[in-house]
C-alpha positions in Angstrom: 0.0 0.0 0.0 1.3 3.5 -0.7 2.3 6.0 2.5 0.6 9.0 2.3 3.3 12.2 3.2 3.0 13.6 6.5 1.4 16.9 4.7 -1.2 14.8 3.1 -1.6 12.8 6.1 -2.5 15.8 8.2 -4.5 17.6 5.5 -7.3 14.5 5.6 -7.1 14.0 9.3 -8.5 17.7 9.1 -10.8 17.2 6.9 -12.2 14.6 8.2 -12.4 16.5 12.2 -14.3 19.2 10.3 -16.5 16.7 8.7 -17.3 14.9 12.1 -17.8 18.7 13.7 -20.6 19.6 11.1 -22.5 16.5 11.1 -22.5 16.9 15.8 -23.4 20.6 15.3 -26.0 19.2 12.6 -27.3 16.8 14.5 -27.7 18.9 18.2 -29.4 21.5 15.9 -32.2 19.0 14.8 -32.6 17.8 18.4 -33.1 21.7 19.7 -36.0 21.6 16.9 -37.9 18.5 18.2 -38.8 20.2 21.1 -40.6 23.6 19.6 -42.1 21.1 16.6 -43.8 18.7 19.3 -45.4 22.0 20.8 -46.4 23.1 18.0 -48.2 20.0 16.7 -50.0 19.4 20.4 -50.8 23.3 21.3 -54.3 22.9 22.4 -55.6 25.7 24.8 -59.1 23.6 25.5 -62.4 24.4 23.8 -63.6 22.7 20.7 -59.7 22.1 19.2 -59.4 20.4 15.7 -56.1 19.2 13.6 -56.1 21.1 10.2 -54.6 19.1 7.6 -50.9 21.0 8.0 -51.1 19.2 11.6 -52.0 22.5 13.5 -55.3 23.3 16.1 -58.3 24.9 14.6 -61.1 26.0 16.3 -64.2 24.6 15.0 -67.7 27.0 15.2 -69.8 25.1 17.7 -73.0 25.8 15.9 -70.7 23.2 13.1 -69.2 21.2 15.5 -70.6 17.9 15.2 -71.4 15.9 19.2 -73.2 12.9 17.3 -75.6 11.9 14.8 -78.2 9.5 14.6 -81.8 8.0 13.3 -84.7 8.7 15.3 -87.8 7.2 13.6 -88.2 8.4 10.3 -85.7 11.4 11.2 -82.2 12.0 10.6 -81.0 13.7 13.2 -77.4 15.7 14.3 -76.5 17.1 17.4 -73.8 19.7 17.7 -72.3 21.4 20.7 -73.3 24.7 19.7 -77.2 25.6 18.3 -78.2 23.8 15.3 -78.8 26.5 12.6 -77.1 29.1 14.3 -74.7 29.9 11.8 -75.7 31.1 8.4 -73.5 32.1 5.4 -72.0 35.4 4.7 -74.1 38.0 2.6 -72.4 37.4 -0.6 -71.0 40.6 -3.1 -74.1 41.8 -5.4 -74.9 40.0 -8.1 -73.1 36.3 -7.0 -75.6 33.6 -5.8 -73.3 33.0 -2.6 -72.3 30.1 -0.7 -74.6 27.3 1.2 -74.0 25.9 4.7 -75.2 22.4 5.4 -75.4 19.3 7.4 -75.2 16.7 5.1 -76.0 12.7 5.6 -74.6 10.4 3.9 -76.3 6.8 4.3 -75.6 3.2 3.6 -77.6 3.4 0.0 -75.5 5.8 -1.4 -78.4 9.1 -0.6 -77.3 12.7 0.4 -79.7 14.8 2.2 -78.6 18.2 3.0 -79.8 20.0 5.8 -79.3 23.7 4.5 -79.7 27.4 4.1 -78.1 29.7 1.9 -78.9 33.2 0.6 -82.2 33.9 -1.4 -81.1 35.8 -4.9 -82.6 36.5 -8.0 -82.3 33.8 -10.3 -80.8 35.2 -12.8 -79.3 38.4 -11.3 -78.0 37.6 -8.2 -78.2 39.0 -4.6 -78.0 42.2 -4.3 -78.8 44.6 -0.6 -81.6 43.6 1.2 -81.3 39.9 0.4 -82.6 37.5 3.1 -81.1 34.3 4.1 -83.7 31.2 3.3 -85.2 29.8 6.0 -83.3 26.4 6.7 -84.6 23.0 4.6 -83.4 19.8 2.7 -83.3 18.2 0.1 -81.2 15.3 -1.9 -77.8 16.4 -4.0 -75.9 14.3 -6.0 -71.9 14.9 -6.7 -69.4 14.7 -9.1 -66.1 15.5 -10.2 -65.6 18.5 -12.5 -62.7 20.1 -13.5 -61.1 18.9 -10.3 -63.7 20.6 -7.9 -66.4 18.2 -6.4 -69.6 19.5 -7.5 -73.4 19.0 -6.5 -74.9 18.0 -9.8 -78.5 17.8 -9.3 -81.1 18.8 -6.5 -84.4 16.9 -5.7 -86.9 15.9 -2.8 -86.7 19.4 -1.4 -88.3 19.3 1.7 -89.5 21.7 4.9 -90.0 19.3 6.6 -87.1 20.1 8.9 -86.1 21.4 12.7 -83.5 23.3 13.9 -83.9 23.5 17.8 -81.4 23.9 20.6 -78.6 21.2 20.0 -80.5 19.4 17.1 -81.5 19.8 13.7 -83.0 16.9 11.7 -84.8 15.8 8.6 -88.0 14.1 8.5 -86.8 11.2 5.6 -89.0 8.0 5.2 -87.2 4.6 6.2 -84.1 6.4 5.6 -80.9 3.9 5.6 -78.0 4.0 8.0 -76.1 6.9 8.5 -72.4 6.5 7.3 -71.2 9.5 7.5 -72.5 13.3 8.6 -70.4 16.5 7.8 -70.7 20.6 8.4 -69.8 21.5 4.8 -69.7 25.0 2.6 -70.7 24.7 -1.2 -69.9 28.1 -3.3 -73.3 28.8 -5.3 -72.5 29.3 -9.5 -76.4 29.1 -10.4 -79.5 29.8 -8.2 -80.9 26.1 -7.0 -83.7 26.9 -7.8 -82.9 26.6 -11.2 -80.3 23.2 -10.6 -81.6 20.3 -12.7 -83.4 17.3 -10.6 -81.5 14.3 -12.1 -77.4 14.8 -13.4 -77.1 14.7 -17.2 -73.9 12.4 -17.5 -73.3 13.9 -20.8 -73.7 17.4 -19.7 -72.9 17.6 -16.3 -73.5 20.9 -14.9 -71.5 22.5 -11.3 -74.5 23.6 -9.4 -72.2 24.4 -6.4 -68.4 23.5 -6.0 -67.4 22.1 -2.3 -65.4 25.0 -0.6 -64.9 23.8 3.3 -65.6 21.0 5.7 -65.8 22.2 9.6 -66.5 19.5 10.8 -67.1 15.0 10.2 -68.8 12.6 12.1 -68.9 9.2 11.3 -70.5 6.2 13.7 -68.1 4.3 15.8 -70.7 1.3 15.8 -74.0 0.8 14.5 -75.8 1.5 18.0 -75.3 4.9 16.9 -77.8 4.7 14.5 -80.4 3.2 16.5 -83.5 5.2 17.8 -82.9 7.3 20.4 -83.4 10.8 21.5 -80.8 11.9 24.5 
């Protein structure tokens, strides 16, 4: 094997204490991190505390915050830990339609019902000042992808027969299936519904409304939570 000179010898064994020096200093650097990225991902302060999808707390609206759904009857029915209808969506810029707030069911044979309210605008014109927020109601939505947004498609079985009381708001739904899933959603408006077609064309699918936020899921840990009950 060749011997290195002593100049070369000594130029490496420096190297190669500067190398180890970086990767320690590296290293202890990282560690100090740990600490102030663990607090970051657990800061909860109490209250209604939800993880956003980049790890951090949100708060959640209680009037959106989801305590439990269930069937009662012929009545789907959520609880939440604020009031049930107590938040409405904001008065939209004159001349859009606006956006939609809704509790929406999802059950076991494929069916949406919405539990909703948005803003009441002229069909083809818009809100403009002195628009009213509709009175909360339901109906069934179907949904599609389009252009990369998921979309309500079609709107049908509009109903008023609805409450929104204390804790609870429900839909009065004949024989309705098992719930699967319940979520607080906001849908951005591009037509009135009023004018939304009952049944999706599949060659001329059309956006009604395009999904904009989720506050809140609920989904049932077993299927006791669908059973009858009224607590």
């Amino acid at each position: 094997m060749h011997r290195m000179s002593s100049t070369t010898e000594i130029t490496m064994r420096l190297f190669i204490a500067a190398v180890l020096a970086g990767s320690v200093l590296a290293i202890s650097g990282m560690a100090s991190m740990q600490p102030v990225l663990a607090e970051k991902s657990s800061d909860k302060k109490g209250g209604d505390d939800k993880k956003s999808d980049d790890g951090h707390s949100k708060k959640i609206d209680p009037n959106m915050d989801i305590k439990k759904a269930y069937i009662d009857g012929n009545n789907l029915v959520v609880q939440v830990k604020g009031v049930a209808g107590g938040t409405t969506p904001p008065e939209p810029p004159t001349g859009e339609f606006g956006q939609v707030y809704g509790y929406a069911f999802t059950l076991a044979d494929g069916s949406i019902w919405v539990l909703n309210a948005h803003w009441e605008c002229h069909p083809e014109s818009g809100c403009h000042p002195g628009s009213m927020v509709s009175e909360w109601h339901a109906e069934q939505v179907t949904l599609a992808k389009i252009d990369g947004k998921t979309c309500v498609t079609s709107i049908f079985d509009e109903t008023m027969d609805v409450t929104t009381v204390g804790h609870k708001g429900s839909i009065h739904v004949l024989h309705p299936a098992k719930i699967v899933k319940v979520q607080t959603v906001a849908f951005q408006l591009t037509i009135h519904p009023d004018t939304a077609p009952h049944e999706p064309d599949p060659d001329n699918l059309i956006c009604v409304a395009y999904f904009v936020t989720q506050f809140d899921v609920w989904t049932p840990k077993t299927h006791g939570d669908n059973e009858e009950r009224d607590d």
